[in-house]
Phi, psi and omega in degrees: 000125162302175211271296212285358166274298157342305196290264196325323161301327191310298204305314179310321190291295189308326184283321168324325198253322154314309196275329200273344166284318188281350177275325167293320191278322177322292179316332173278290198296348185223047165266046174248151195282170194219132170288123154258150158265108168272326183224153165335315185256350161275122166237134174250152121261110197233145165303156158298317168298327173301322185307297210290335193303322200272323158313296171305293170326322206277349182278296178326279180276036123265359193271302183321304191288324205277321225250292204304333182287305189285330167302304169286341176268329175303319168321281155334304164299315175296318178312294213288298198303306175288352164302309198296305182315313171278351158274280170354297177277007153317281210297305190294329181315299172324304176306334196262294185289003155306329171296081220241121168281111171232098181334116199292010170260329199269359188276150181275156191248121199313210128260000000 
């Protein structure tokens, strides 16, 4: 790892560590419960912050699974190309030495 990777992880650690403190002092300053209605006859009395934590995942991890699906299917593609690609320079290697250069003092000549 380099001096300028190192350097970004810290900057990485510290903005990380910023956000998950203001989600706590939130999640502390609005920890009071709020009745949802799911049916006329279901009420959860849920903290505010669980609402808002389960509104994000539900938004979140399909967007997460969908980039992951695609990450992995690019992976996968990438794979496939460089097996061919290397196949490819197999195949040409061979042909060139299958190919045999015979200097023109050495080809035989008719009588």
């Amino acid at each position: 790892m380099t001096t300028g990777e190192s350097g970004l992880q810290v900057i990485r650690t510290i903005v990380w560590a910023l956000i998950v403190a203001a989600l706590a002092v939130f999640a502390y300053a609005n920890w009071f419960r709020i009745d949802v209605t799911i049916w006329s006859s279901v009420v959860l009395n849920t903290p505010l912050p669980m609402i808002i934590l389960t509104s994000f995942l539900a938004g979140f991890l399909p967007m997460w699974l969908f980039h992951r699906a695609g990450c992995w299917r690019l992976k996968r593609r990438i794979a496939a190309l460089e097996a061919a690609q290397r196949s490819l320079i197999a195949t040409q290697q061979e042909r060139e030495e299958a190919t045999i250069v015979i200097p023109e003092s050495e080809k035989p000549t008719l009588p």
